[in-house]
C-alpha positions as CSV (number, residue, x, y, z in Angstrom):
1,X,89.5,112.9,101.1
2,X,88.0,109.5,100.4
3,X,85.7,108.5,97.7
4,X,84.1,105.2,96.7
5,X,81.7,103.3,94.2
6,X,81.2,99.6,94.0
7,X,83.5,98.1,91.6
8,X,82.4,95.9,88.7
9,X,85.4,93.7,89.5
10,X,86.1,90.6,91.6
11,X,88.6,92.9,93.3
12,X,88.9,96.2,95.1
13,X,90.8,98.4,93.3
14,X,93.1,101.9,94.7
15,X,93.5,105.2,92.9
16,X,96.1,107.4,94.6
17,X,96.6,111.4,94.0
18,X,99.2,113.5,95.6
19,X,99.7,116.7,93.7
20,X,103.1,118.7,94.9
21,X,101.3,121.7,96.0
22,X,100.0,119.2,98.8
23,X,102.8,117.1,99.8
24,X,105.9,119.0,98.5
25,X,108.6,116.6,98.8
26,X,108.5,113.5,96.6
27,X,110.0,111.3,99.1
28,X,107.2,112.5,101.1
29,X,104.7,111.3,98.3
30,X,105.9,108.2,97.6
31,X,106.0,107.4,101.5
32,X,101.9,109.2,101.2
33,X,101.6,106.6,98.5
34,X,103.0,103.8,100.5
35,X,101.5,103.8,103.1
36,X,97.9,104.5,101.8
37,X,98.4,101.2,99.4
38,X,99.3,99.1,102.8
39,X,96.4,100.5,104.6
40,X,94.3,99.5,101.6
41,X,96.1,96.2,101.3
42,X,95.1,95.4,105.1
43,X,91.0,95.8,104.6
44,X,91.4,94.4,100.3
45,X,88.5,91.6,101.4
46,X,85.9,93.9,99.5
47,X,84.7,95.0,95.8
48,X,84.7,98.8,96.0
49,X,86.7,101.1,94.0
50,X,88.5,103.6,95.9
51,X,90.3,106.9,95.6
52,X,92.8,108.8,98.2
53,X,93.0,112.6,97.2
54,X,95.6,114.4,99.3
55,X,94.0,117.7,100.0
56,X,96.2,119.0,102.6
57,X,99.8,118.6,104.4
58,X,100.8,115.1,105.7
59,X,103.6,116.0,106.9
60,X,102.3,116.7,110.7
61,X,101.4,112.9,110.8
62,X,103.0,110.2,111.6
63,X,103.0,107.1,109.4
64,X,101.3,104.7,112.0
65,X,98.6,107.8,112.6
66,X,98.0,108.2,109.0
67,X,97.6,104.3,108.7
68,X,95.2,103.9,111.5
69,X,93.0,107.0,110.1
70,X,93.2,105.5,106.8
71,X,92.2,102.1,107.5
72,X,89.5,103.8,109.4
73,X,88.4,105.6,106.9
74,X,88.3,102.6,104.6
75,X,86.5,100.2,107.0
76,X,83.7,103.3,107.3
77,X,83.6,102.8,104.1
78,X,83.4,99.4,103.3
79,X,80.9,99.3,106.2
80,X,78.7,101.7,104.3
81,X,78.2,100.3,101.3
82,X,77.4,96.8,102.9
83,X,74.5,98.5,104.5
84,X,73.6,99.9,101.0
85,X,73.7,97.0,99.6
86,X,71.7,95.0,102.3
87,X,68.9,97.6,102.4
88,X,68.8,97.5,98.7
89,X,68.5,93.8,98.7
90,X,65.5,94.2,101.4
91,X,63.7,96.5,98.9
């Protein structure tokens, strides 16, 4: 799961949970952690604040699938609350 609110910062900023009933292993969650933080690092060209919330296994994943899904996820994202903003500017 993926959440986001514009951030009041100059910066995007990453919040990261991955409770063990998700993700058992902690090498497992670290590598999770990693690899959402270098997906997030690859699209950082934005203000919005942005939480990752592991809600089921990772493990069937690879790491390049879970990148490209996340980075996905956070373009979707970013792409949404452009148009937000835009149509609130139009307003």
């Amino acid at each position: 799961m993926v959440l986001a609110s514009r951030g009041k910062s100059e910066q995007g900023r990453l919040g990261v949970i991955v409770g063990k009933r998700n993700i058992n292993k902690a090498v497992c969650r670290n590598q999770f952690k990693r690899i959402t933080r270098e997906a997030f690092r690859k699209t950082s060209n934005h203000h919005l604040d942005i939480i990752v919330l592991a809600k089921s296994k990772g493990d069937s994943l690879s790491k390049q699938d879970l990148c490209e899904r996340l980075t996905l996820a956070f373009n979707k994202l970013i792409q949404k609350s452009e148009d937000k903003r835009d149509q609130a500017l139009r307003d």
